[in-house]
C-alpha positions, 0 to 999 in steps of 0.5 A: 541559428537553428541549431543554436536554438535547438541547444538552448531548448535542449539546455533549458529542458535539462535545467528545468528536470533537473530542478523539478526532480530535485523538488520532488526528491524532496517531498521524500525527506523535507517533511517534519518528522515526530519520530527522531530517535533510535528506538532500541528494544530489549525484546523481539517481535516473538516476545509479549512484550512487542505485541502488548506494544503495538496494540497501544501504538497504532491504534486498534489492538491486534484482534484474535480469530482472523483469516488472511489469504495472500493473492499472488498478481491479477489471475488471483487477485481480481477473480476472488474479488469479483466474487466477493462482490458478486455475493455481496447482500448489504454493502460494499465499500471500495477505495483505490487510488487508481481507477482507469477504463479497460477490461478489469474495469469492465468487469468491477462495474458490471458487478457493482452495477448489478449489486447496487441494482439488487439493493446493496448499498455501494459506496466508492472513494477514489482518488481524483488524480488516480481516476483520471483515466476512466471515462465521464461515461463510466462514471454515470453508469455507476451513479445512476444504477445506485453507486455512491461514487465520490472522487478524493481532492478532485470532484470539481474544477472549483473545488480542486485541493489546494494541497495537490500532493496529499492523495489517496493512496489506499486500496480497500474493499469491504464486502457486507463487513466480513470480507476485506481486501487490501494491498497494493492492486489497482482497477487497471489492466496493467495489474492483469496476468501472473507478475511475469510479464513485462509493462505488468505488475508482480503483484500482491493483494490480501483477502482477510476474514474475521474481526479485523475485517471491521478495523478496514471497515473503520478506515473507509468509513472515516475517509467516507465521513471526512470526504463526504460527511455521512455517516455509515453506521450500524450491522449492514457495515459492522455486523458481530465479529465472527471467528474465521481462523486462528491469526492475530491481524489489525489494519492500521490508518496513516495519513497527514490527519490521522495517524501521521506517523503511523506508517513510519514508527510501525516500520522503525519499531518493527526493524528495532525488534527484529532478532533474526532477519528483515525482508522487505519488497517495496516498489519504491525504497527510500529509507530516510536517515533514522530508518538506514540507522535502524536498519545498520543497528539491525545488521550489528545484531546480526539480522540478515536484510534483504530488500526487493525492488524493481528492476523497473517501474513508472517512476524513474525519478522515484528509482533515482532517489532510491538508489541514492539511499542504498550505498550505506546500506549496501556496504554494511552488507544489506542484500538487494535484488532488482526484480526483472520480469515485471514492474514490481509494485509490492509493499510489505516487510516480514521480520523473523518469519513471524510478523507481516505488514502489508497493504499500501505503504510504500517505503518513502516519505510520501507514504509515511507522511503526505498521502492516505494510506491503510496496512495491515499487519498479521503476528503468525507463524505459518503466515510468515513463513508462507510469505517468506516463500513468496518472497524467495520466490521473487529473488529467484526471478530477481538479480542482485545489485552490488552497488547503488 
């Protein structure tokens, strides 16, 4: 009878995980697309012709006189930012998806702390789910030394958003207007070390100065406006733009509510102009139906495609719907590499050694379609090359997948 009981249990556990990992596959293909068509492009991503474009398509146009400093894995990533903030004058604006207690976090509310004390006007968005793991305590600390801390879609039980799979997925950092910081890091201490230890993330983030600093700015506060319905305003967050370098950048906002297929067309478009090669390093991969065609049009043009994923990660539904997508691909000859030291949390696409995007978005629909999200994207030479070094040096430290 036992036995018997155990067997049921054991079958319906099954039928249950089943059905809910057919759910959430969904969520990756089941949203209404805008874009249904094969773009197709007569020009590449060095030509006038595609930057006169995506300064029209996106949003803000691509600004001159930029700095972007790539920071490899938590030992770069959380110094330079604490740094930044410790600096910090007139304000700091932070956004993040996941916030949790532990060393890394210590060390950002001794800072903030310490700013909001000596006068800095500090506000924080971070999202109710992803804040799930830092203590009530923590929380207090912040508040009462002058942080402005608001959780995203969970602030209280009875407020808690109906539609629980939008999320706030962006990773934003904002220090007196002039210093920005995006990519993919979280506040928690599984992001600590150098991408080469295992249960850790490999890892990259971005320290970006000049111009484009205030198109960031103009993302939080948006989210800042929309979630708590302040304005921000005025030179403590938008002083004059000043010249830091030589690099063409712009930061781009996607989400169900603005910019809804931003993400999406920014990687299709970027894929149609792409002359000579594709690199992506994603830590979730799934490829919708018009985004393989892109790609297998890219591979009859001749454009090599590589593609980086984890060997592992957090999500062994998300790994699944993957690997689901790859057989096409794969047979047409895209080049695919698992990641093995680490967990691999990457999200950024370099074509022609030329033109970068990077930031939050993961390559599936829940970034293209369902949660907030922030990139930002460089035309440079010099740059793309410097992260196509990077990006050969994670296939060094990768395997190759022949089959999906």
């Amino acid at each position: 009878m036992n036995r018997s009981r155990a067997t049921f249990w054991k079958k319906a556990f099954i039928v249950s995980f089943g059905l809910l990992s057919l759910v959430l596959m969904g969520l990756y293909f089941s949203a209404n697309k805008i874009v249904g068509k094969l773009i197709v492009t007569s020009y590449s991503v060095s030509d006038p012709e595609f930057r006169y474009t995506i300064n029209n398509l996106l949003g803000p146009a691509l600004a001159e006189g930029n700095e972007v400093k790539a920071l490899l894995n938590g030992d770069q990533i959380f110094p330079e930012m604490l740094k930044e903030i410790r600096k910090a004058q007139k304000s700091i604006t932070f956004e993040n998806y996941i916030w949790a207690s532990g060393s890394v976090s210590d060390q950002f509310i001794t800072a903030l702390c310490e700013r909001a004390g000596a006068g800095v006007k500090i506000h924080c968005i971070v999202d109710g789910i992803g804040s799930i793991h830092l203590k009530k305590g923590e929380m207090a600390k912040l508040k009462s030394s002058g942080v402005e801390f608001v959780t995203y879609a969970r602030d209280r039980w009875y407020k808690f958003k109906p539609n629980l799979n939008h999320r706030t997925h962006r990773k934003l950092l904002v220090v007196d207007g002039k210093v920005g910081f995006t990519g993919g890091a979280c506040l928690d201490d599984t992001w600590l070390g150098n991408g080469l230890e295992k249960d850790h993330w490999r890892e990259s983030h971005f320290k970006l100065e000049g111009p484009v600093v205030s198109q960031i700015q103009s993302v939080f506060v948006d989210h800042w406006l929309v979630t708590t319905s302040e304005v921000l305003e005025g030179p403590d967050y938008f002083p004059e733009p000043e010249k830091k370098g030589d690099m063409l950048a712009q930061c781009f906002r996607s989400g169900p509510k603005d910019g809804q297929e931003s993400a999406r067309l920014l990687y299709l478009y970027s894929i149609a102009a792409a002359r000579k090669s594709i690199k992506l390093s994603h830590a979730y991969f799934v490829p919708d139906d018009l985004a393989i065609k892109e790609l297998l049009e890219a591979r009859k043009r001749g454009v090599t495609v590589e593609v980086i994923v984890p060997d592992h990660n957090d999500s062994r539904i998300g790994r699944a719907a993957s690997r689901s997508r790859w057989v096409e691909l794969i047979n047409a000859g895209v080049k695919f590499y698992a990641y093995t030291p680490a967990m691999f949390h990457c999200k950024e696409m370099i074509v022609d050694d030329i033109w970068v995007t990077a930031g939050s978005v993961n390559f599936d629909n829940r970034s293209f379609r369902i949660n907030a999200e922030a990139n930002f994207n460089v035309l440079d030479r010099q740059f793309g090359a410097d992260q196509a070094r990077v990006f050969d040096d994670d296939k060094n430290h990768s395997r190759v997948i022949s089959k999906a």
